[in-house]
LUMNU-232745 format. One record per residue (C-alpha): residue number from 0; x, y, z. Coordinates in nm, 4 decimals. Example, Ala and Ser with C-alpha at 12.3 -4.5 7.8 and 13.67 -1.06 7.14 Angstrom:
! residues 2
+-----+----------+----------+----------+
: num :        u :        v :        w :
+-----+----------+----------+----------+
:   0 :   1.2300 :  -0.4500 :   0.7800 :
:   1 :   1.3670 :  -0.1060 :   0.7140 :
+-----+----------+----------+----------+
***
This chain:
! residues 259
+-----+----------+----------+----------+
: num :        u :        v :        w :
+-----+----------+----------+----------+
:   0 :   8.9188 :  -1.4753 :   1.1877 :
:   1 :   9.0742 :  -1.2244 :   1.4677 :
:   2 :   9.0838 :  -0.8640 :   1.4021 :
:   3 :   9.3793 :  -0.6145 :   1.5047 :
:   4 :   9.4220 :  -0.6625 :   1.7798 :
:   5 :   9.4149 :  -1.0473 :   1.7488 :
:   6 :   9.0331 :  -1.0819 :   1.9046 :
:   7 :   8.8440 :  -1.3160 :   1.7226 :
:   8 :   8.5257 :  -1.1553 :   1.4747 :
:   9 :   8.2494 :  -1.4056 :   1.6533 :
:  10 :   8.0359 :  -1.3164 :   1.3576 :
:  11 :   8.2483 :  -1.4103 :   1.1175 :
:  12 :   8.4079 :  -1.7140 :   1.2530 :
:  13 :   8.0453 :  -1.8395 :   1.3261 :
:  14 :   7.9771 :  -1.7981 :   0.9269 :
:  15 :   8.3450 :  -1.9466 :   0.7954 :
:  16 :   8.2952 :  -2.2222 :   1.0401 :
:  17 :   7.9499 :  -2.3086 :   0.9358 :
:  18 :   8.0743 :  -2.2853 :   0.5719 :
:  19 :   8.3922 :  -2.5336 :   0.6323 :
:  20 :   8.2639 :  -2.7406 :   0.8745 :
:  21 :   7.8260 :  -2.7217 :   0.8472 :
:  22 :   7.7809 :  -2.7049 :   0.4892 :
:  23 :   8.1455 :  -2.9538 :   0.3938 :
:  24 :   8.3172 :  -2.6858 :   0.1379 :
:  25 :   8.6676 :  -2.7017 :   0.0806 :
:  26 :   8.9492 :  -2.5452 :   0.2584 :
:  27 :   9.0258 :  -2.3250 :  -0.0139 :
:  28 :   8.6825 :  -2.2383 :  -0.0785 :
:  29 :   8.6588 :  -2.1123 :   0.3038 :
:  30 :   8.9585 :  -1.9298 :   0.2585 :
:  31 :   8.8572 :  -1.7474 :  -0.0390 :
:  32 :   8.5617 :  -1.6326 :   0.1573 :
:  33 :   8.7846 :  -1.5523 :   0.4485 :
:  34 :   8.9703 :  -1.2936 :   0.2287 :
:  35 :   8.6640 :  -1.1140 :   0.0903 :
:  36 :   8.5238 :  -1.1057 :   0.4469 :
:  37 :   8.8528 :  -0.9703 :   0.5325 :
:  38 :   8.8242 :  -0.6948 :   0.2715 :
:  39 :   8.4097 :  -0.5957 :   0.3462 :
:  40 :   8.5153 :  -0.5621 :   0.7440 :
:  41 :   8.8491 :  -0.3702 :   0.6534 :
:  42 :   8.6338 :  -0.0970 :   0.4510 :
:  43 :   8.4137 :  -0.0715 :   0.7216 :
:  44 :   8.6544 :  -0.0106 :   0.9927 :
:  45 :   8.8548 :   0.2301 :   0.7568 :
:  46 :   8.5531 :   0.4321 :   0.6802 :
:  47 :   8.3594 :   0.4014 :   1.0022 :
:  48 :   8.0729 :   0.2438 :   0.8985 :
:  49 :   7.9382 :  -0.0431 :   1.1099 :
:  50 :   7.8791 :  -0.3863 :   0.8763 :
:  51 :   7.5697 :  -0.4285 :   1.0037 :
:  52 :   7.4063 :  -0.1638 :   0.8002 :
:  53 :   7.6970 :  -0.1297 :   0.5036 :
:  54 :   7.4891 :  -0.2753 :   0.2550 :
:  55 :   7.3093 :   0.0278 :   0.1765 :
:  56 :   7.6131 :   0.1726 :   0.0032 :
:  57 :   7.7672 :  -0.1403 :  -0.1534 :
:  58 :   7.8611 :   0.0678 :  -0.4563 :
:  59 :   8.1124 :   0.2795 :  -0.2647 :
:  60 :   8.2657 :  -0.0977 :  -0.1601 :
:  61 :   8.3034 :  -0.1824 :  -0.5186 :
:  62 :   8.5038 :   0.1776 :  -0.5719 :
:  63 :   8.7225 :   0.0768 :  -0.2598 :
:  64 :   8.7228 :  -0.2420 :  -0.4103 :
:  65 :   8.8960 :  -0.1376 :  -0.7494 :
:  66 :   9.1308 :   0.1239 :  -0.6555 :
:  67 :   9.2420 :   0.0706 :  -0.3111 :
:  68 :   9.5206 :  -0.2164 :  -0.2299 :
:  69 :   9.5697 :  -0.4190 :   0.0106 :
:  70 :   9.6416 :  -0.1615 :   0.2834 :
:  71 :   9.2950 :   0.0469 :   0.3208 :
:  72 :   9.4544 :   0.3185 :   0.4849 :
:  73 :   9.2987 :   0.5706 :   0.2576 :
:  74 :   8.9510 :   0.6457 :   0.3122 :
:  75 :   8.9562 :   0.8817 :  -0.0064 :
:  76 :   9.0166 :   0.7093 :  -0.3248 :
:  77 :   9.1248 :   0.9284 :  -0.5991 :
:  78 :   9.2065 :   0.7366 :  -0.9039 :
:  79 :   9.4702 :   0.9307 :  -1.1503 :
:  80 :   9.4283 :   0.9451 :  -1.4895 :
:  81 :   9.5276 :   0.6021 :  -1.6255 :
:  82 :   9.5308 :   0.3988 :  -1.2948 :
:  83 :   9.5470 :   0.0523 :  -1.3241 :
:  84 :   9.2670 :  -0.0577 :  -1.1021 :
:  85 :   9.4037 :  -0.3013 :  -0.8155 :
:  86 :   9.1300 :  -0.6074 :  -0.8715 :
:  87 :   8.9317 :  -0.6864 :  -1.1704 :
:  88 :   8.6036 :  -0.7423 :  -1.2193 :
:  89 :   8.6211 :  -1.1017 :  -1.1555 :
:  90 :   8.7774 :  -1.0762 :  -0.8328 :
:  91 :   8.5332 :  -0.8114 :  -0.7081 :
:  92 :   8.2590 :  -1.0735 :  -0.8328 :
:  93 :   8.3915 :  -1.3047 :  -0.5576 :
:  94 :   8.4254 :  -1.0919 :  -0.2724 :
:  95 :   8.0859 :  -0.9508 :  -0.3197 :
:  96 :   7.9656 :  -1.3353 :  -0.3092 :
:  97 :   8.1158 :  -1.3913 :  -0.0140 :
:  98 :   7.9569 :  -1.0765 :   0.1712 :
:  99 :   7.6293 :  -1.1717 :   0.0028 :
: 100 :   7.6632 :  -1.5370 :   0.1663 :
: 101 :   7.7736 :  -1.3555 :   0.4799 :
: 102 :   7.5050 :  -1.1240 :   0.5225 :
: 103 :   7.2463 :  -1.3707 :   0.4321 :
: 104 :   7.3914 :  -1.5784 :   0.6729 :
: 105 :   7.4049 :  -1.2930 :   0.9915 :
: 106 :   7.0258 :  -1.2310 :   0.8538 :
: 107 :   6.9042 :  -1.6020 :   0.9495 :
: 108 :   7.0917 :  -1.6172 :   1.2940 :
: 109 :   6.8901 :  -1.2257 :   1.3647 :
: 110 :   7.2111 :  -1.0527 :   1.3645 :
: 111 :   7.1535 :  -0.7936 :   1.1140 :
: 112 :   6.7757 :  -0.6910 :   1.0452 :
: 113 :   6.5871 :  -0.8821 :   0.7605 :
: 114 :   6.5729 :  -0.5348 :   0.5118 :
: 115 :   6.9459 :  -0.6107 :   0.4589 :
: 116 :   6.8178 :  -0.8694 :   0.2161 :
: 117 :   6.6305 :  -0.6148 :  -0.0275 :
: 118 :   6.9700 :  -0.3801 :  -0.0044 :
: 119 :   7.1648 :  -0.7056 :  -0.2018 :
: 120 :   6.8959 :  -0.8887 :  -0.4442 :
: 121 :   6.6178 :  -0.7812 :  -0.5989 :
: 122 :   6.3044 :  -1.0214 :  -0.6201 :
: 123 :   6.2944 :  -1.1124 :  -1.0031 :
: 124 :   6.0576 :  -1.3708 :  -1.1888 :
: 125 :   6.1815 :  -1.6739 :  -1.4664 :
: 126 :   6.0416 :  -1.4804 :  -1.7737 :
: 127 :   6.3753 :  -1.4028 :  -1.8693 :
: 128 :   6.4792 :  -1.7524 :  -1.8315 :
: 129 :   6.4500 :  -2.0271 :  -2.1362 :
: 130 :   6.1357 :  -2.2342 :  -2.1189 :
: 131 :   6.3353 :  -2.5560 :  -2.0702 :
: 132 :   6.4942 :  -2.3610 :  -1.7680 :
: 133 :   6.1690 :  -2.2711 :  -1.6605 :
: 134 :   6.0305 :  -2.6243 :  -1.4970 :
: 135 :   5.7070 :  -2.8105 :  -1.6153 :
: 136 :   5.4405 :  -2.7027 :  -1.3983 :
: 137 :   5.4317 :  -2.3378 :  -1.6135 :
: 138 :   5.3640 :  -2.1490 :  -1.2852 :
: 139 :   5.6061 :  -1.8120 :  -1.2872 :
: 140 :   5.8697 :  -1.8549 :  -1.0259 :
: 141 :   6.0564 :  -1.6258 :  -0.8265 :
: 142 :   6.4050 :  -1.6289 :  -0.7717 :
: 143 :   6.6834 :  -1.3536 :  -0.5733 :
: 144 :   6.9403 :  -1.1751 :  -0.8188 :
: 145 :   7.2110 :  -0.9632 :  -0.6843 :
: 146 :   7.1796 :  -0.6250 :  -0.7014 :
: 147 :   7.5402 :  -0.5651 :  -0.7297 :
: 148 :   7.7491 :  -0.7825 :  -0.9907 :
: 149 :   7.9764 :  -0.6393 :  -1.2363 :
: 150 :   8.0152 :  -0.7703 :  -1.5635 :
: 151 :   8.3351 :  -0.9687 :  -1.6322 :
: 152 :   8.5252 :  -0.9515 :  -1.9211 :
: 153 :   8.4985 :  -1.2538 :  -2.2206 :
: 154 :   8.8307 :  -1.4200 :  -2.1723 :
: 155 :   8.9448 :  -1.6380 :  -2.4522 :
: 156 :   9.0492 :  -1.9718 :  -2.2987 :
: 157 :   9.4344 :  -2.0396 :  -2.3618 :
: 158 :   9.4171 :  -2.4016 :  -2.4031 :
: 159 :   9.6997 :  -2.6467 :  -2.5345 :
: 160 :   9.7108 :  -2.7009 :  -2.8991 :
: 161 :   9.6902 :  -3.0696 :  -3.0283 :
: 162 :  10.0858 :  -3.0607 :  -3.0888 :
: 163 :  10.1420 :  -2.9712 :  -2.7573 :
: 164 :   9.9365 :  -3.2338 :  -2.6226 :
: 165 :  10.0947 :  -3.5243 :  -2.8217 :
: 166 :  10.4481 :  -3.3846 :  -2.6900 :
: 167 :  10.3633 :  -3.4205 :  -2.3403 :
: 168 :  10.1649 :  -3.7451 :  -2.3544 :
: 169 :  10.5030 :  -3.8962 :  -2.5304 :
: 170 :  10.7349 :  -3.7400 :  -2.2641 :
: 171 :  10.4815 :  -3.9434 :  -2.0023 :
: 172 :  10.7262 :  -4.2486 :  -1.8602 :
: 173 :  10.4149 :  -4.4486 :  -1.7456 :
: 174 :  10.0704 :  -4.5560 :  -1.8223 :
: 175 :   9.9488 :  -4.3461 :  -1.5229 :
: 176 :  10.0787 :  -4.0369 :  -1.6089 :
: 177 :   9.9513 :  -4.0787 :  -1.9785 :
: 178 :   9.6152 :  -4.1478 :  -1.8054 :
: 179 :   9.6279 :  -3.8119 :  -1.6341 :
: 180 :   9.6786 :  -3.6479 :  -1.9552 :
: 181 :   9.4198 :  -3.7975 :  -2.1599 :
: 182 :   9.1511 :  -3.7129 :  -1.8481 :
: 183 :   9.2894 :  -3.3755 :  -1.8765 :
: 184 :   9.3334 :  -3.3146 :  -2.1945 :
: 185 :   9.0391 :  -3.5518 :  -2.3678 :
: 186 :   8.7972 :  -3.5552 :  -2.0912 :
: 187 :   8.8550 :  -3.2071 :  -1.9303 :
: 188 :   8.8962 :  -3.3104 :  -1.5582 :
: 189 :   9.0524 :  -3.0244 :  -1.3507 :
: 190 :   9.4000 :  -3.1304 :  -1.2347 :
: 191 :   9.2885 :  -3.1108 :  -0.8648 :
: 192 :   8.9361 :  -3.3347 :  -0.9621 :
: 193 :   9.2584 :  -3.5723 :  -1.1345 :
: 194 :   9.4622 :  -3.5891 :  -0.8329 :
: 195 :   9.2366 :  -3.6746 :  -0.6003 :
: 196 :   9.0972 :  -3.9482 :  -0.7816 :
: 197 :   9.1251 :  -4.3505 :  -0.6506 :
: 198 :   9.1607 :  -4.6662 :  -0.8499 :
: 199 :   8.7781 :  -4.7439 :  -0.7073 :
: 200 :   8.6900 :  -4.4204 :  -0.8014 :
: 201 :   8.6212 :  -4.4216 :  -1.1890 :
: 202 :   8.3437 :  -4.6568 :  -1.2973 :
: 203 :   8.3621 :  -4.6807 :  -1.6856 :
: 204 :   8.0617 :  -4.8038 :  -1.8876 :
: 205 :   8.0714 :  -4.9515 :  -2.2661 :
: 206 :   7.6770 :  -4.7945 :  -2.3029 :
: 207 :   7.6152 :  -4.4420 :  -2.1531 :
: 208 :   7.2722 :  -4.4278 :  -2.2327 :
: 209 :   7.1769 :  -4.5024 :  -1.9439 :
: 210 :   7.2777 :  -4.1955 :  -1.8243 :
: 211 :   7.0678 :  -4.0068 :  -2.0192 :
: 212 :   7.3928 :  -3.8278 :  -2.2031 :
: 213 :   7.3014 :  -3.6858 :  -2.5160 :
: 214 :   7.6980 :  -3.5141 :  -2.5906 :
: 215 :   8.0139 :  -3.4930 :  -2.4471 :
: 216 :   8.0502 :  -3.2549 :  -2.1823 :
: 217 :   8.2647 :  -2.9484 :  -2.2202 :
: 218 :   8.5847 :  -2.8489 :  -1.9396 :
: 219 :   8.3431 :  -2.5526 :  -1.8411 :
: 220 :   8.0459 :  -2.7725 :  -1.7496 :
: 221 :   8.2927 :  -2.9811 :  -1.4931 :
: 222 :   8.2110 :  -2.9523 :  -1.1447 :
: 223 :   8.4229 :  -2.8290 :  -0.8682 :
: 224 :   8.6612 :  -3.0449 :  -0.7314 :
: 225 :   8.4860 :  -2.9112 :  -0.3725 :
: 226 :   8.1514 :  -3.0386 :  -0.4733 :
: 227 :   8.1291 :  -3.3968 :  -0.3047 :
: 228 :   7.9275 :  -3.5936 :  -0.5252 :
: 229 :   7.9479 :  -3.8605 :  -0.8169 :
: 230 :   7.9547 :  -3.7190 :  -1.1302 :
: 231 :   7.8633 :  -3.8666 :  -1.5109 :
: 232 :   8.0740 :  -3.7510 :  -1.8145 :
: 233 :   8.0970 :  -3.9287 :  -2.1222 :
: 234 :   8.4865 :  -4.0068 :  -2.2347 :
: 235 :   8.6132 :  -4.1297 :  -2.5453 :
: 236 :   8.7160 :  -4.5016 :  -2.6322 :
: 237 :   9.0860 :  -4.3965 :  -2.6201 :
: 238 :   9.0662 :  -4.3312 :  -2.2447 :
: 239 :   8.8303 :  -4.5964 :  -2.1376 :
: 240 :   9.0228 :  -4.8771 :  -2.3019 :
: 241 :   9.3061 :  -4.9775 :  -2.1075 :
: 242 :   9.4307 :  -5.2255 :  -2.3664 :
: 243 :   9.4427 :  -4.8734 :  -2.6092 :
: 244 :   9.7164 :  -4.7569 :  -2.3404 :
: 245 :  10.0670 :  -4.8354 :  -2.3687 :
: 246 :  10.1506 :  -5.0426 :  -2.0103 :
: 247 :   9.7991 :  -5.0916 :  -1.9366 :
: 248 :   9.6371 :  -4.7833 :  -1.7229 :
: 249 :   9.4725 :  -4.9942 :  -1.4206 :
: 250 :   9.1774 :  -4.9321 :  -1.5468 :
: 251 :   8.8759 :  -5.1056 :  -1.6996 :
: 252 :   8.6008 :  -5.0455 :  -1.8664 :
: 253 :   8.2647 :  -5.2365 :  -1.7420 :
: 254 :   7.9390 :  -5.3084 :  -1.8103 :
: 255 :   7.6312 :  -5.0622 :  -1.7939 :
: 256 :   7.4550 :  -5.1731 :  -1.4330 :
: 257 :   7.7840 :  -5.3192 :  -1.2756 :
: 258 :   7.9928 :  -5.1238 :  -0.9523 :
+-----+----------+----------+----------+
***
């Protein structure tokens, strides 16, 4: 990250490099953080406050936040009346996570004093949490919640209907893109958790009890595609059976305990 006049923030390429390179999260994940980092140092520039010590009046971000674009040349925001604000909630969300991350991080490596930490959580206990969330030792925990998150908006998922669906899987010309609808569609994959799947990747089993999966797992309980690890979801007979797939998909179901 370089600033105006094309120096490079050692602060903040220290944090973006540990994130992309020390801790293995993707290139757009690093990115995304780039551009809230971006956004936290422009304010503070623009309204000559020094980052170090900005947390203290995080609220006055989130105002700059929501009314001022891409610019920051105004250090006065004065929304009219019906302004469309510039970012949502949800993208404000994610900005103030990557500050948070940043912040935390310029704590641990003594760059900003360790009372920056109370300005962005709060200490909070597990009493609010549900008893099954709550571990099984039944001693009260304490966990860090952010002072500053705004509440997004319910969005109703706009999903394919079933019609829909069954048109695209017959427009498919071969068994492997028929295979990338049904994991999208029946299994909810996210297309880029689809596309960078391997032939070795998948290992299908006729008995998931072994996994200790009591339902099939919703889209929204997916992990990222960034997250580097094996995951266990439970599919239905239609995409684990090759022979059920016109041309033969590549891929096999196999027994419980096998690679």
């Amino acid at each position: 990250m370089v600033d105006d006049d094309l120096e490079v923030v050692e602060d903040a390429d220290h944090f973006l490099r540990e994130i992309r390179l020390g801790r293995g999260r993707a290139e757009l994940t690093t990115k995304a953080y780039a551009e809230g980092l971006v956004l936290f140092l422009r304010w503070c520039v623009s309204t000559g406050r020094d980052w170090r010590t900005a947390a203290r009046e995080m609220g006055l971000f989130i105002l700059w936040l929501r009314w001022t674009g891409n610019g920051g040349q105004r250090q006065v925001v004065v929304p009219g009346p019906g302004t469309k604000p510039v970012r949502g909630d949800t993208r404000i969300n994610k900005v103030l996570t990557a500050v948070r991350m940043f912040l935390v991080h310029a704590v641990t490596n003594k760059a900003v004093p360790a009372s920056v930490l109370e300005q962005i959580y709060e200490l909070s206990d597990d009493h609010d949490l549900p008893l099954a969330a709550r571990g099984e030792s039944g001693a009260m925990r304490h966990r860090l919640r952010a002072h500053h998150r705004l509440q997004e908006p319910e969005t109703e998922v706009d999903r394919a209907s079933d019609e829909e669906v069954i048109a695209l899987f017959l427009a498919c010309r071969s068994a492997r893109d028929r295979l990338i609808m049904l994991l999208l569609s029946r299994v909810g994959l996210r297309p880029a958790q689809v596309a960078g799947l391997r032939r070795r990747d998948p290992h299908l089993l006729l008995d998931s009890s072994v996994t200790g999966l009591q339902r099939r797992r919703r889209p929204r309980a997916c992990r990222p595609a960034s997250e580097r690890e094996q995951r266990v979801v439970e599919v239905e007979e239609v995409v684990g059976d090759a022979r059920g797939l016109p041309g033969r998909a590549g891929i096999r179901p196999v027994r419980a305990g096998t690679a």
